[in-house]
C-alpha positions as CSV (number, residue, x, y, z in Angstrom):
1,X,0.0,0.0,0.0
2,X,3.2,2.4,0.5
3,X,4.2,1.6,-2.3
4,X,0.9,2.7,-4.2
5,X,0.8,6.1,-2.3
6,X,4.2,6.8,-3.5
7,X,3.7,6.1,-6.9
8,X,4.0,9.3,-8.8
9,X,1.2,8.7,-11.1
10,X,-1.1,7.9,-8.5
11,X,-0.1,11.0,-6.8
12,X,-1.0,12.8,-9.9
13,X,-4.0,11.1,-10.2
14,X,-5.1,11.9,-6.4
15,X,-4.6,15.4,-6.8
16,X,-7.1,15.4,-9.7
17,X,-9.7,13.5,-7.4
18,X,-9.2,15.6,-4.7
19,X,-9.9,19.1,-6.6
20,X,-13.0,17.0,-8.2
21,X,-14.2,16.1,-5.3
22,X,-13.9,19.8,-3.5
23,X,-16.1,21.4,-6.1
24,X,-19.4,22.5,-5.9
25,X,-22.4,21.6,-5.9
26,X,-21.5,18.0,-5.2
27,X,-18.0,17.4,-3.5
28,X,-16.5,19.1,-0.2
29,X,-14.7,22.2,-0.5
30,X,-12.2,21.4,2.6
31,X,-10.7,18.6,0.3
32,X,-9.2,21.3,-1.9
33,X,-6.4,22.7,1.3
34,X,-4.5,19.2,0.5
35,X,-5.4,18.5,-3.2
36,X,-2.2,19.7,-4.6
37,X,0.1,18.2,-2.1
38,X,0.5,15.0,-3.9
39,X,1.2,16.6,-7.2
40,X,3.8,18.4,-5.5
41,X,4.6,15.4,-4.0
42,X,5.5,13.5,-7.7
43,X,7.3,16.8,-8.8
44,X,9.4,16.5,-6.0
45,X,10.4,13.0,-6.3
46,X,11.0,13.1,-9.9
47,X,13.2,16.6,-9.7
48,X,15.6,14.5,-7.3
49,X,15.4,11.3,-9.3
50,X,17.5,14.0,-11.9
51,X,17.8,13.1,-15.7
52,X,15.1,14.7,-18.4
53,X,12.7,15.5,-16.4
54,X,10.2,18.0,-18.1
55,X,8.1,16.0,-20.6
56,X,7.9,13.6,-17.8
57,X,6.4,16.6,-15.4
58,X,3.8,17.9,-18.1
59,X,2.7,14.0,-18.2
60,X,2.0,13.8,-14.2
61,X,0.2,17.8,-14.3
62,X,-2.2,16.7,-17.5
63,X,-3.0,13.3,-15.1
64,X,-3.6,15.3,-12.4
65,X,-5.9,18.4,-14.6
66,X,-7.2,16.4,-17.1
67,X,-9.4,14.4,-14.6
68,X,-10.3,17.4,-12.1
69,X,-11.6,19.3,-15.7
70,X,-13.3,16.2,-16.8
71,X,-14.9,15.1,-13.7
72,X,-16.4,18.3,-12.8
73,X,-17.7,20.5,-16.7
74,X,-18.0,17.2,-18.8
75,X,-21.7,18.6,-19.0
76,X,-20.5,20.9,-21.8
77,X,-20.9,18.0,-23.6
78,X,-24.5,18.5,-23.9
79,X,-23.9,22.1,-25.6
80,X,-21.2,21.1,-27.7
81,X,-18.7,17.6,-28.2
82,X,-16.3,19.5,-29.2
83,X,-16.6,22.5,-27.0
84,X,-16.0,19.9,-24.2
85,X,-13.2,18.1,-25.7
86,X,-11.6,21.5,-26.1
87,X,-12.3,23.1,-22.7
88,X,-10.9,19.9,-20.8
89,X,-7.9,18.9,-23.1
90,X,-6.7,22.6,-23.2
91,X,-7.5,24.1,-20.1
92,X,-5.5,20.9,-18.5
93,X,-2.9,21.9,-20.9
94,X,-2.4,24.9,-19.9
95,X,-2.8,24.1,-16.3
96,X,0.2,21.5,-16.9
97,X,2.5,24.2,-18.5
98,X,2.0,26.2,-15.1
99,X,2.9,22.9,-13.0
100,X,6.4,22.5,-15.3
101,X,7.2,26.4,-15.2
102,X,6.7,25.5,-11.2
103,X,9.3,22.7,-11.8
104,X,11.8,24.9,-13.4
105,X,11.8,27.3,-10.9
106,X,12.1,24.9,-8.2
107,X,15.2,23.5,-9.4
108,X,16.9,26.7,-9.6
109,X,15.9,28.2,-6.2
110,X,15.3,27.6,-2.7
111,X,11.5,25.7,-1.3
112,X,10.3,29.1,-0.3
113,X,10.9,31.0,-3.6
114,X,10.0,28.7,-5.9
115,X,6.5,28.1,-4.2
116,X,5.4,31.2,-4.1
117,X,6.4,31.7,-7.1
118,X,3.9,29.0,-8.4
119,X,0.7,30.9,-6.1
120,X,1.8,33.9,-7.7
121,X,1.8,32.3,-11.2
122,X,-1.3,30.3,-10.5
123,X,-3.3,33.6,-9.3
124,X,-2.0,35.5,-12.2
125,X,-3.6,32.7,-15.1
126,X,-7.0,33.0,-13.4
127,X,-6.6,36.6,-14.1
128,X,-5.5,35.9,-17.5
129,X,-8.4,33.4,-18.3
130,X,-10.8,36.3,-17.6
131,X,-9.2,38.6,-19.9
132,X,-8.5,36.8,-22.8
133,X,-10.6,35.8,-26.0
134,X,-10.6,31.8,-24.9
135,X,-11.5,33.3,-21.4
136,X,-12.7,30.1,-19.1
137,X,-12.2,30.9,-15.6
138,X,-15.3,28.3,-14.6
139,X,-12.4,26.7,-12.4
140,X,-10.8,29.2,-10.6
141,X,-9.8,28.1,-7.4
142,X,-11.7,30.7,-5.3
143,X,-15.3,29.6,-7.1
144,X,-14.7,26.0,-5.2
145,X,-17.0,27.6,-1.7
146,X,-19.7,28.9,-3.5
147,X,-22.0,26.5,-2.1
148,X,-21.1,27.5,1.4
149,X,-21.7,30.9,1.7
150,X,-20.8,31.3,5.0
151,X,-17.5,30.6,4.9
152,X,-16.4,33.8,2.5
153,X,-18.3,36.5,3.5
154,X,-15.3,38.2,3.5
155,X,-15.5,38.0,-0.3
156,X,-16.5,41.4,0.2
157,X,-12.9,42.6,0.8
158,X,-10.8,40.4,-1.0
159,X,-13.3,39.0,-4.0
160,X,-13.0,35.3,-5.3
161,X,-8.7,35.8,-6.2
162,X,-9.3,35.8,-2.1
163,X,-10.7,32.4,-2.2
164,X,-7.3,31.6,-4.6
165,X,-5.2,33.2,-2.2
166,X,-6.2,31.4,0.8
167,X,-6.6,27.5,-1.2
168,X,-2.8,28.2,-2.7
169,X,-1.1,29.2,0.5
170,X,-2.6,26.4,2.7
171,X,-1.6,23.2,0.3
172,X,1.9,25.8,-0.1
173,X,2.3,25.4,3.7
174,X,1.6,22.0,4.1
175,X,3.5,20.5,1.6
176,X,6.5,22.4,2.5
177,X,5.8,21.1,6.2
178,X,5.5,17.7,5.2
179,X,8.7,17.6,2.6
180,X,10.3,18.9,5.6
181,X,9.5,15.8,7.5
182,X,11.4,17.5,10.9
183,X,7.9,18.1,12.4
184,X,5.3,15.1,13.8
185,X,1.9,14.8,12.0
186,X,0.0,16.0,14.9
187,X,1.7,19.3,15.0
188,X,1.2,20.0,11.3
189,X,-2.5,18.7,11.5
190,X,-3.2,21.3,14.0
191,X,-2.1,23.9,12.1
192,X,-3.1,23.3,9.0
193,X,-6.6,22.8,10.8
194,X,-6.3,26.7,12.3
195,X,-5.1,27.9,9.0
196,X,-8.2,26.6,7.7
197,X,-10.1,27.4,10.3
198,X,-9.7,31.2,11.2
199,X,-10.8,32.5,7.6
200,X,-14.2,30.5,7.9
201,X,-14.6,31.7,11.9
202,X,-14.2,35.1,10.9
203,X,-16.9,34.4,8.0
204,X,-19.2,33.3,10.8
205,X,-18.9,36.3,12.5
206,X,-19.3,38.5,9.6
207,X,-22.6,36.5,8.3
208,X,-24.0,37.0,11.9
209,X,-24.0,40.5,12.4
210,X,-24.8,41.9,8.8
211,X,-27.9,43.1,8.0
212,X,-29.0,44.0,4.4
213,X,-29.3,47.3,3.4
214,X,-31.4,49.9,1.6
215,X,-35.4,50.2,0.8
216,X,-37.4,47.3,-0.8
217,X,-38.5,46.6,-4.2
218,X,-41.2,44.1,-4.7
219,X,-39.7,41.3,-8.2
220,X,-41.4,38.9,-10.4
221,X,-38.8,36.4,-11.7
222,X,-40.7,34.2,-14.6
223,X,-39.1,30.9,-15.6
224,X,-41.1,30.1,-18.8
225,X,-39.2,26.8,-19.4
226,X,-38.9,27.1,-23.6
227,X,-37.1,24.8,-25.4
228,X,-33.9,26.6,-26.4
229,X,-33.2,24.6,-29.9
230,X,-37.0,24.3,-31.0
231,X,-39.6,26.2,-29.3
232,X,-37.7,29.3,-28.9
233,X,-37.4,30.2,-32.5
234,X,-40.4,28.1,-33.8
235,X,-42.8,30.3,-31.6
236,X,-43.4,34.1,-32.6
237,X,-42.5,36.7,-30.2
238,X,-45.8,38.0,-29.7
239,X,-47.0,34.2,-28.3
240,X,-43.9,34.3,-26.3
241,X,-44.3,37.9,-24.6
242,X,-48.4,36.8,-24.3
243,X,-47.6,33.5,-22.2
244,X,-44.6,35.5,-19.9
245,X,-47.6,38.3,-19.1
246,X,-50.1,35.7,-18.5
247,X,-47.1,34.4,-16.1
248,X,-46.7,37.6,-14.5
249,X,-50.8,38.0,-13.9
250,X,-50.2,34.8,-11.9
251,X,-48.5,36.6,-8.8
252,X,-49.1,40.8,-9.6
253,X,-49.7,42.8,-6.6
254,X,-50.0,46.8,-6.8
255,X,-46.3,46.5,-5.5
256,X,-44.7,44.9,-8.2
257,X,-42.2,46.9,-10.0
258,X,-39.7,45.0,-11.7
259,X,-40.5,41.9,-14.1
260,X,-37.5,40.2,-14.9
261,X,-37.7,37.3,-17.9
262,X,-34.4,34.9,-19.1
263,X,-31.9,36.1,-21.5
264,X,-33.1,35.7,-25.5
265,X,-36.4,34.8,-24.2
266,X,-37.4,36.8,-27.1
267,X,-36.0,35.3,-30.4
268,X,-37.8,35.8,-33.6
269,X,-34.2,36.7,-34.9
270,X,-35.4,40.0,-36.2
271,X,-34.0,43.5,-36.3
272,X,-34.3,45.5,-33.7
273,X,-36.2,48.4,-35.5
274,X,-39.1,45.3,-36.3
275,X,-39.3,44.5,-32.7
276,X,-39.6,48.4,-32.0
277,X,-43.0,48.1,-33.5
278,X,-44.2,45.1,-33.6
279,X,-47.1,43.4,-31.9
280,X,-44.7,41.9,-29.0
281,X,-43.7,45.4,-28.2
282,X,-47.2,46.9,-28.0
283,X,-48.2,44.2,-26.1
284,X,-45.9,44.8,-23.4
285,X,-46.5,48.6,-23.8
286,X,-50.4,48.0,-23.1
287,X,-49.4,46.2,-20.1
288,X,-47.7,48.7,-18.5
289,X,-50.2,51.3,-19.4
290,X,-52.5,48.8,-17.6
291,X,-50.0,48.2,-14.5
292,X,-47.9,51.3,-14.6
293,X,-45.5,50.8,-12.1
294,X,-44.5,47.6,-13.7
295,X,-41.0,47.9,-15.6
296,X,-40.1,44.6,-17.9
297,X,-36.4,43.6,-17.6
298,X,-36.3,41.0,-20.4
299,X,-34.1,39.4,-22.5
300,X,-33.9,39.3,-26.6
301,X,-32.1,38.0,-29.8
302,X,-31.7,40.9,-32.5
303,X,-29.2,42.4,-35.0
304,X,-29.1,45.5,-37.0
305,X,-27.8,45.6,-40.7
306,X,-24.9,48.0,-41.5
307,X,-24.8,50.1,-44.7
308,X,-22.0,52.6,-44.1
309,X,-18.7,51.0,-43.8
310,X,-17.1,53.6,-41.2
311,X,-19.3,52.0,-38.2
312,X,-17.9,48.5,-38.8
313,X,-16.6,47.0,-35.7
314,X,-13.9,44.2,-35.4
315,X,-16.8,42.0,-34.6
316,X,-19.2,43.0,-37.0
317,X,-20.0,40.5,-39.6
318,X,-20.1,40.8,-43.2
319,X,-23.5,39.8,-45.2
320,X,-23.0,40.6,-48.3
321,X,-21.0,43.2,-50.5
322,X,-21.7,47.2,-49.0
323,X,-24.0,45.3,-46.3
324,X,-22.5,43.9,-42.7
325,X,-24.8,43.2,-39.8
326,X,-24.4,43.1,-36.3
327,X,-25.6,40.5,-33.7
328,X,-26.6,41.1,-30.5
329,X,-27.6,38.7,-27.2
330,X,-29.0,42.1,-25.3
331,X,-31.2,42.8,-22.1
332,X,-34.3,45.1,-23.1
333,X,-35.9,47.5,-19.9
334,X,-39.5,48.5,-21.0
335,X,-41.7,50.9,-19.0
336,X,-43.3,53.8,-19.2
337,X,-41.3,55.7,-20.8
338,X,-41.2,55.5,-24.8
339,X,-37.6,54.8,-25.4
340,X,-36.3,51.7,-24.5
341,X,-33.5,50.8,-22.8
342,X,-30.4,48.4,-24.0
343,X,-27.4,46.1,-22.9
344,X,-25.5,44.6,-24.9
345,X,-23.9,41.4,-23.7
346,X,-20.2,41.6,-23.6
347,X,-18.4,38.5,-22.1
348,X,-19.2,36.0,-24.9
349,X,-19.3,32.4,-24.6
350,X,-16.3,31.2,-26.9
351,X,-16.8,29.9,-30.3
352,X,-20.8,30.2,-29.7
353,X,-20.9,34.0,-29.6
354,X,-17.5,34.9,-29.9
355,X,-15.1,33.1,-32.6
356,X,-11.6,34.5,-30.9
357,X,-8.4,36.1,-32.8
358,X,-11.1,37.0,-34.8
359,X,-9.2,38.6,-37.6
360,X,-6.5,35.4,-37.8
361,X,-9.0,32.7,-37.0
362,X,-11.5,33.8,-39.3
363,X,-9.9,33.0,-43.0
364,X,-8.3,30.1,-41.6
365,X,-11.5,28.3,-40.3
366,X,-13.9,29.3,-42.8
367,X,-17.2,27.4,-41.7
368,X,-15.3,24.6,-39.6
369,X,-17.0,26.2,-36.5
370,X,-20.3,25.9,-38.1
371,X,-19.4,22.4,-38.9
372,X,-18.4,21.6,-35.0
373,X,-21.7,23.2,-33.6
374,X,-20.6,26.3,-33.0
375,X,-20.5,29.7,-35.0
376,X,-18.5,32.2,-37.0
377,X,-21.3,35.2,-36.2
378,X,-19.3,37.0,-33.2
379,X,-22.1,38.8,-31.0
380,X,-21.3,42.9,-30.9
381,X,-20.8,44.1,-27.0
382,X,-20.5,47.3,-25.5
383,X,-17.9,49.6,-24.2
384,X,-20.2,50.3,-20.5
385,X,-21.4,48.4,-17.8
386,X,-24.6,50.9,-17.6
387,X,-27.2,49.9,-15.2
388,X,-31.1,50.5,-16.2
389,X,-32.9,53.4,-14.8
390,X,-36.5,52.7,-13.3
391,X,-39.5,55.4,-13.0
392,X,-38.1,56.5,-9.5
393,X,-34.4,56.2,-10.6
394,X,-33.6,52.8,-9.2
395,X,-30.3,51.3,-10.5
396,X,-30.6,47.3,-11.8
397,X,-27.7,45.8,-13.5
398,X,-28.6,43.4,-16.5
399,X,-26.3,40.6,-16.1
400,X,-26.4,38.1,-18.8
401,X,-25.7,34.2,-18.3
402,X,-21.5,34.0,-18.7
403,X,-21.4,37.5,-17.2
404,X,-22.2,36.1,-13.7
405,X,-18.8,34.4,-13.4
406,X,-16.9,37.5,-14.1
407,X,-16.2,39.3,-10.1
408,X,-14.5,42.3,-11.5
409,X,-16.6,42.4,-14.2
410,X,-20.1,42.7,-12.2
411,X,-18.0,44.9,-10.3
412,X,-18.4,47.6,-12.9
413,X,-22.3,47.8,-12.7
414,X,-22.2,48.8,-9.1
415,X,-19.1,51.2,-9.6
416,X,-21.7,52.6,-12.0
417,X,-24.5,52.7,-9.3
418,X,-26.4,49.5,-9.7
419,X,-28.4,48.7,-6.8
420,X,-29.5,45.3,-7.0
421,X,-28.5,43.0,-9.9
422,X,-30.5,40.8,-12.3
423,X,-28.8,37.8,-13.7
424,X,-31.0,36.6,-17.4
425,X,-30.0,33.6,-18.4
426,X,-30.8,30.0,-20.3
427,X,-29.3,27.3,-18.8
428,X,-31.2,24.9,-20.6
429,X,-27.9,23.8,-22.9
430,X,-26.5,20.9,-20.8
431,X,-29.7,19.7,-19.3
432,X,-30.1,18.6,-15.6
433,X,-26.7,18.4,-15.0
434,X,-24.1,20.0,-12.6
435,X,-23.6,22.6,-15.1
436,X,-26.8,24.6,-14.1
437,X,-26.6,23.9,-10.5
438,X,-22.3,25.3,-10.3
439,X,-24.0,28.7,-12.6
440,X,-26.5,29.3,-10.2
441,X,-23.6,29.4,-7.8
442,X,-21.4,32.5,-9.6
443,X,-24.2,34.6,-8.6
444,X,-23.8,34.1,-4.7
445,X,-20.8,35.4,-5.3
446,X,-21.5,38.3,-7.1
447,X,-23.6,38.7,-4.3
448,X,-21.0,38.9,-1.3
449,X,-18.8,40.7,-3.4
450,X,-20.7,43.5,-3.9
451,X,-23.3,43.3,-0.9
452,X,-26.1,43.5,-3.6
453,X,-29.3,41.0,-4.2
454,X,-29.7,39.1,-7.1
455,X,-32.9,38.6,-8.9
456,X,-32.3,35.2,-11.7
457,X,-34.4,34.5,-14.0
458,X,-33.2,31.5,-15.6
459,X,-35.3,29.8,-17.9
460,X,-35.2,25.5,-17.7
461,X,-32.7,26.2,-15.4
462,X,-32.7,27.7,-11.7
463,X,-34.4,31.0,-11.1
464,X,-33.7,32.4,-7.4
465,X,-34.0,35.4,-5.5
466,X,-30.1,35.7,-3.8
467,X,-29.8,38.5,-0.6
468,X,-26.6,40.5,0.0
469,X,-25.3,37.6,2.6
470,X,-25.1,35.3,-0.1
471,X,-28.5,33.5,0.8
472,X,-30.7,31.5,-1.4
473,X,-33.8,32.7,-0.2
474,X,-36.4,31.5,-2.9
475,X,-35.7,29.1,-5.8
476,X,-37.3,27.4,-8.4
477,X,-36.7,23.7,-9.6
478,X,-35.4,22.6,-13.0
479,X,-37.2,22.1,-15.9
480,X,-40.8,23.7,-14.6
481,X,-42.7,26.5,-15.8
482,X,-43.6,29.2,-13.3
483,X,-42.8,32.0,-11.5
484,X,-41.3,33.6,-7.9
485,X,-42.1,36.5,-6.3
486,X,-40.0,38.0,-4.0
487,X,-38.3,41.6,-2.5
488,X,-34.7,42.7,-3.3
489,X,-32.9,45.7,-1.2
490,X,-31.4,48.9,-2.9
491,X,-28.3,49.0,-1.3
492,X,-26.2,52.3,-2.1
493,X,-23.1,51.3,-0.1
494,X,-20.0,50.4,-2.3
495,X,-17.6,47.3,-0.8
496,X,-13.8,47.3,-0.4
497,X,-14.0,45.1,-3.6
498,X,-16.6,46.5,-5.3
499,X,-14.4,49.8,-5.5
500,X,-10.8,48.1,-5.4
501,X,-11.8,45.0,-7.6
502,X,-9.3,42.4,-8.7
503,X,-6.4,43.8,-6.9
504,X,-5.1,40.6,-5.3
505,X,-4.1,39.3,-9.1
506,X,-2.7,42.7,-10.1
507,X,-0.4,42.2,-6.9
508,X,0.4,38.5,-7.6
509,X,1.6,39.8,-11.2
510,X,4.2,42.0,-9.9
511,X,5.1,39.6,-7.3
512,X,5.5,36.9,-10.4
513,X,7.4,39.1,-12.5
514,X,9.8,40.2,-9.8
515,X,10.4,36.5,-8.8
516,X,11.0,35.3,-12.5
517,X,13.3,38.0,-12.8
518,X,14.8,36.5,-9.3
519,X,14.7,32.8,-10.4
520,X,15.9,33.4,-14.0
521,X,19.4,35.3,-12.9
522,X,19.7,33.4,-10.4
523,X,22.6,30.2,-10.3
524,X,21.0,26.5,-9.3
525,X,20.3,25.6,-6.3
């Protein structure tokens, strides 16, 4: 059995398991404070074994990342075969580069250095996979206590790189403890334990003696449950926007202000300037003439065609000679006033919304994507994160689906006074998975981060009213049709993170780049 449990592979291999099993909404989160100790484990062995050594490393990190990406978004299968395929193999790829760069600096410099060199580089790529155009930061280690509230309600100082921070450090500490092997198990037990402990004690505290802020708004979430390949585009938009009223009469009070419906829930796929007047629009209008303190938050499917070459964007797309068009996944807010109000969703899902490296990927691919399940039509975004502006100047952020997991992101919508925030999305793509269940969960975040309530609408997914503390406080189950009613808070109060944002990565960069200038000059240890 010793044997086994210093095999490198199965080190490798246990490392995978263990960050699978942490993550939500099925494993154990406190799993993750040892997970990467046996990888580090196997690097360690095999970096005093000597001899060629890296292709031998990048083998034991892909074991190890391969299985904790597969295990826990293997659901993207259900969107897209070879979305998933892509996701796991590469994002495990890249993860393994990070492992042998780790390597390379910790055969050139002392314990000490060369691990915090790799927190620094680890925190620094989860930065970097939320900038980039093949941004998927679904696995970032902070994300792994989103089903446990609680324990990071301090989210609100540090944000989810704060989550990273703490993971990194802990397995940091206790592998350097145990390679040490001066100190008895007991001892390191016990403070690994505290290490673990304090963070989520201070959590406790915090949940306990916060109260939400700001005055109440009374929300009507509707979950209409339409098939997203069929019914969606098979049914016109003025039968859609006629069954999500006949939804919202269900559970109308004279209170009611904000009815919030899932993102594309409207999806005749026509331009914008047809919707403006057509018979979906003037129903809703009639509505609100009929309830007029009722403002509709919903989502919708356009484009606009382009005739003047000068306002083509890098991701407009071309229709046909002197004629581009653009494509939009946008949030509409309709009330009584007779211009309505538009966002633009602007963190695209990759190679469904967005085809990255546009301009290079483009001529090479040609209709391969189409092919594959995906598309070559790259939805336009905005410059802004501009909240919508009620009757009585209430601030709401539209949020739409893949915005959720973006921290900083979010972050921007409060910065620009949002005081509650509505998440639209259709989570309907990879069925009654984990998928929709580990979504729901980015928006608990958001939540803590910015002290703000979250109406969802989600529709065949989960649709929830979330309070500032990170609660679930109503939710719907999948795959039914209906609606929830509920209250959010208009908090004006701004959060260390809120106004600070992502500033644990920026910090980790400069540490990285100051220790790689460190480890590269420096002679071998």
């Amino acid at each position: 059995m010793k044997k086994i449990l210093q095999n490198t592979y199965f080190q490798s291999l246990a490392t995978g398991l263990l960050l699978a099993g942490s993550w939500p909404t099925y494993g154990f989160p406190l799993l993750i404070f040892a997970a990467f100790v046996p990888l580090l484990m196997a690097e360690k062995t095999i970096r005093e074994q000597g001899g060629k050594t890296k292709f031998k490393i990048l083998v034991h990190g892909y074991i190890a990342f391969v299985t904790w990406n597969a295990l826990t978004t293997w659901w993207l299968y259900y969107a897209s075969g070879f979305g998933m395929l892509f996701a796991v193999l590469v994002n495990a790829l890249l993860m393994s580069f990070l492992f042998l760069l780790y390597h390379l600096a910790a055969k050139k410099t002392v314990a000490k250095v060369s691990l915090l060199f790799w927190m620094c580089l680890w925190i620094s790529f989860e930065k970097f996979h939320l900038i980039w155009d093949f941004s998927w930061p679904w696995l970032n280690l902070g994300h792994v206590f989103t089903s446990f509230p609680k324990w990071i309600q301090w989210y609100e100082y540090t944000g989810s790189f704060g989550g990273s921070l703490w993971v990194l450090a802990v397995n940091a500490w206790l592998f350097y403890q145990l390679s040490k092997q001066e100190k008895r198990f007991p001892t390191i037990f016990g403070k690994w334990a505290t290490m673990i402990a304090i963070p989520i004690i201070f959590s406790l505290w915090i949940y306990s003696i916060y109260e939400e802020k700001g005055a109440e708004k009374e929300v009507i979430v509707l979950q209409p449950n339409v098939d997203p390949y069929t019914e969606k585009y098979d049914t016109p938009n003025f039968l859609i926007a006629q069954g999500l009223l006949h939804q919202t009469d269900s559970l109308i009070t004279d209170q009611t202000e904000f009815v919030i419906a899932p993102e594309t829930v409207l999806a005749e796929n026509a331009p914008y300037d047809v919707f403006y007047n057509s018979p979906a629009r003037y129903l809703m209008q009639n509505y609100i003439a009929q309830h007029p303190k009722v403002q509709l938050l919903w989502g919708i499917d356009t484009y606009q065609f382009i005739y003047d070459s000068t306002a083509v964007q890098p991701s407009t797309n071309k229709f046909r000679d002197g004629i581009w068009v653009d494509f939009y996944n946008a949030a509409l807010f309709v009330n009584q006033k007779p211009e309505i109000q538009k966002y633009y969703k602007s963190k695209l899902v990759v190679g469904i919304e967005n085809l990255p490296y546009k301009s290079i990927l483009e001529p090479l691919l040609g209709n391969i994507m189409l092919d594959l399940g995906g598309t070559i039509s790259t939805k336009t975004t905005q410059k802004d994160r501009t909240p919508f502006v009620s009757n009585d100047q209430t601030k709401v952020a539209p949020i739409i689906c893949y915005e959720s997991v973006y921290g900083e992101y979010v972050s921007e919508f409060v910065q620009n006074g949002a005081q509650f925030l509505a998440v639209i999305t259709n989570d309907a793509w990879w069925n009654e998975t984990q998928g929709h269940k580990q979504h729901l969960t980015f928006s608990i975040l958001r939540a803590i981060e910015n002290r703000r309530d979250v109406a969802r609408s989600a529709n065949t997914g989960i649709s929830a009213f979330i309070n500032q503390r990170g609660d679930l406080t109503n939710q719907t189950k999948y795959g039914e049709k209906t609606a929830i009613r509920g209250v959010v808070h208009l908090n004006n109060q701004m959060t260390f993170y809120t106004f600070c944002g992502d500033y644990i990565a920026y910090l980790a960069s400069f540490f990285l780049l100051l220790l790689s200038i460190l480890i590269v000059f420096r002679k071998k240890s």
